[in-house]
N, C-alpha and C positions, 0 to 999 in steps of 0.2 A: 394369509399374513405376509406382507413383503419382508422380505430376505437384506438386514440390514449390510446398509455397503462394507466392505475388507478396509482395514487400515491400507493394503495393499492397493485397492480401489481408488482411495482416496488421495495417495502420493500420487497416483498416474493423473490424476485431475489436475492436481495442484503441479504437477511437471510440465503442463501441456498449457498451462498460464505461464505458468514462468517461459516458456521458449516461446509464447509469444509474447514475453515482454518488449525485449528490444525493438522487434518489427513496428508493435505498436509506439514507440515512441520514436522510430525515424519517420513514418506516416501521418503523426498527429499534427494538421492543418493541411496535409495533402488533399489533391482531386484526384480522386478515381472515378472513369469514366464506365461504364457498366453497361455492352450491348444485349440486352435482354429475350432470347426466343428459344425458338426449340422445344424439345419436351420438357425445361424448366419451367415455359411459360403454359403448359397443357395438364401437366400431372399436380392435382390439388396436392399431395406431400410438396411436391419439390418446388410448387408456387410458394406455402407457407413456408418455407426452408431458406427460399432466396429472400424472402420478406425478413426473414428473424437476421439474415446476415444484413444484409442493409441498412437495417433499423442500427445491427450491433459497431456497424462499423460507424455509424453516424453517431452515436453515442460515445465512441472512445474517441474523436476528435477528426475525424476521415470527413470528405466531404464527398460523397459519392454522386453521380446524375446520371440515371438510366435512360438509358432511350433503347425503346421497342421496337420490332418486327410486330407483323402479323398476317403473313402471306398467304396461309392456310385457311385462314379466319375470312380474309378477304373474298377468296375463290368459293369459299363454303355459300356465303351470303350472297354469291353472285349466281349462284347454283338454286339458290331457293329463290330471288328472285327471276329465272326462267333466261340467266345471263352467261355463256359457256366462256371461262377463260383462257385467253391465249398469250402466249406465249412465244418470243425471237431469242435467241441465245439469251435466256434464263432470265430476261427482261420483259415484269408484264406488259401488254399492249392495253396503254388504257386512255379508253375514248371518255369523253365527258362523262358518260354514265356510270363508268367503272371510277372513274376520279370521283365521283358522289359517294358512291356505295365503298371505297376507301378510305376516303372522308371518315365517315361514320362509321365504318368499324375500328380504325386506328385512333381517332382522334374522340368517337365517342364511347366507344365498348372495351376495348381491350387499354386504353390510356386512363377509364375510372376506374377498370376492375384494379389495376398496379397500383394507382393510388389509395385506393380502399383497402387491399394488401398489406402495403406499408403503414396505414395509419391504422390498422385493426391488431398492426402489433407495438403497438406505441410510437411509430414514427409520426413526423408529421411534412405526409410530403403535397406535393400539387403538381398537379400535369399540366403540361403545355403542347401545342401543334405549334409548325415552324413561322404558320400564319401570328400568332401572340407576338405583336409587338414587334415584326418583321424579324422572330428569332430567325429564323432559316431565309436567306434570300437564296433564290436560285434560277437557271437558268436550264430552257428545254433543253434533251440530253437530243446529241448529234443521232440521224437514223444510222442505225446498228443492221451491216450488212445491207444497205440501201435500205431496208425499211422504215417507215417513220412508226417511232412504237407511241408517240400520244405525248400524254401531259405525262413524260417521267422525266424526271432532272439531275441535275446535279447541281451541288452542292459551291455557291461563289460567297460567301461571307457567313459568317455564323456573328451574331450579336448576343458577346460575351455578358455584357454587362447588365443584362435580364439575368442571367446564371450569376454573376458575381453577387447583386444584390440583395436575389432570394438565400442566396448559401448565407450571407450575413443575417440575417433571419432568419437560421439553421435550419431553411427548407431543403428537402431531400427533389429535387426538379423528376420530372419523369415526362418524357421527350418522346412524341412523336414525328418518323418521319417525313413530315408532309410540310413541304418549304411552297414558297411565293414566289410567280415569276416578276420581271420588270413591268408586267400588265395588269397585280393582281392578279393572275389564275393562279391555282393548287396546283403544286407539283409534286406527284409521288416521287420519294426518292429511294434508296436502298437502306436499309438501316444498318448496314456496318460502313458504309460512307458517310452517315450523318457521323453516326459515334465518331469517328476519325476525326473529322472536320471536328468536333463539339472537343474532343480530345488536344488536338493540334491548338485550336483556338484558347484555350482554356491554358496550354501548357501543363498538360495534369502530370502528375506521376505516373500513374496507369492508363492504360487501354484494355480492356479484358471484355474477351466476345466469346460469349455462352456460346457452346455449339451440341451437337448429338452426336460427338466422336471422342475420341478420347485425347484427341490433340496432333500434333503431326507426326507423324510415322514416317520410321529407319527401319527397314527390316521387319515388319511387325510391329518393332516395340516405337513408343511415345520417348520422342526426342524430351527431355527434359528442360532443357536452357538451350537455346539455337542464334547464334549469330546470324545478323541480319545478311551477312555476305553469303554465307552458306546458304541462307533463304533463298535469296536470289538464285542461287546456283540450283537448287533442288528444285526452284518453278520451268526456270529453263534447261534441263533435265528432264523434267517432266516426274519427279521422287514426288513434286507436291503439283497435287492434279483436280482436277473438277471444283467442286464446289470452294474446296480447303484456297482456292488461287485467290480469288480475292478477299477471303479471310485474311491470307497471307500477307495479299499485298497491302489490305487497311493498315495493317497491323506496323507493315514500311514504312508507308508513308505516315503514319504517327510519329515512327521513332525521326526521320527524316524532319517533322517538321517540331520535333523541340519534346515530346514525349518522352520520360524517361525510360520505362518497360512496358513490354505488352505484352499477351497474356492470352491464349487461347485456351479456354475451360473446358471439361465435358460436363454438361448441365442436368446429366443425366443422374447425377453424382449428390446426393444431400449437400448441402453445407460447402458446394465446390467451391465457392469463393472465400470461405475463413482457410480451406483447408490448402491452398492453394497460397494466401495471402501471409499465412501465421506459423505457416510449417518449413521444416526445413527441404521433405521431399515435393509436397505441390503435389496437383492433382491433375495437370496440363503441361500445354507447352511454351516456356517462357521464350519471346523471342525480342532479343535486345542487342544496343551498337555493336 
């Protein structure tokens, strides 16, 4: 027989709505921009976890648009097809065949599973690759270290008004990073640069990129709120290192280009994005002007 909730139980609920009152009502009609990977996007709890917050944030007046990774996913299927991936400073090398086999895992495997996600908890969302309607235009990325790494890109225009139209028809977008060059070919791009780009373009309120750490680190502990000048100072420092650098720096050039906050999560974390969004301590590291 379950164990009926405390009066006590029930004030801490009803306190934990109330302090997200306010939040919720300086955000309602906002965009928040949602880089989605990691082991939020591997562990079934915490896939159905970021589905319930997304759904919930789209329902209190938020307009959220996720765009995906799926690097691991890529390499896996390149592996069972008898294809060994490589790798130039932390940029895949990818020849026509690896841009196929990317294709189809970001744009057809891991972009229906997030959709199915979201609408299997009442949202109702639809995925897009950067190919739909020339979302993503882009341009081959320069060879890195003299090497020419293939069809990867970056990011020259994003076409806002695919995203403005769907959110009017309270679709939740869920974004692949795979942009078009000026030749029609597929271009793999990085998925915390589309987010940025998708962020910037959008003007959103947020930028927030799921990661598998627990945020930026001082000393051990998770910087809570971090000015962006400090940012900078801690990359060239060398305080913020590897992988966390270009997390860092998407998260710059957002605020740089008209963003209001940005947000690095550890996704490893239930519910990191309500807890993060609706509290007063956060679950990450805020990093803003």
């Amino acid at each position: 027989m379950k164990e009926a909730p405390t009066l006590l139980s029930l004030i801490e609920k009803a306190n934990t709505l109330i302090e997200a009152l306010p939040y919720i009502k300086n955000f309602s009609g906002k965009i928040f921009v949602i880089k989605y990977g990691g082991a939020a996007q591997k562990d079934p709890a915490l896939k159905s976890a970021f589905a319930q917050d997304v759904v919930l944030l789209n329902f209190i007046g938020i307009h959220p648009v996720v765009v995906h990774g799926g690097g691991p996913r890529i390499s896996e299927m390149m592996r069972k097809m008898g294809k060994e991936p490589r790798f130039i400073n932390g940029h895949r090398v990818t020849d026509p065949e690896t841009m196929e086999i990317a294709e189809m895992v970001l744009g057809g495997l891991i972009n229906k599973e997030i959709v199915s996600l979201i609408n299997s908890q009442g949202g109702k969302a639809i995925g897009l690759t950067g190919k739909d309607g020339f979302l993503i235009r882009a341009e081959k990325k320069a060879p890195s270290g003299g090497a020419d790494l293939g069809l990867v890109g970056n990011v020259r225009q994003i076409n806002c008004e695919i995203l403005q139209n769907l959110q009017k028809e309270d679709f939740i977008t869920v974004v692949s990073p795979i942009g078009v060059g000026p030749d029609g070919q597929s271009l793999n791009i990085n998925a915390d640069t589309v987010a940025q780009a998708v962020a910037a373009g959008l003007k959103a309120e947020k930028l927030i990129l799921l990661t598998d750490v627990p945020g930026i680190l001082e000393d051990g502990r998770t910087i809570s709120t971090l000015g962006s000048e400090k940012a900078d100072r801690m990359i060239r420092e060398g305080v913020i290192s590897g992988g966390m650098i270009p997390k860092t720096m998407a998260c710059l050039e957002a605020l740089r280009a008209g963003v209001a906050k940005t947000h690095i999560l550890d996704g490893r974390i239930p519910h990191c994005l309500l807890l993060e969004i609706f509290t007063k301590e956060g679950v990450g590291t805020e990093i803003t002007h």
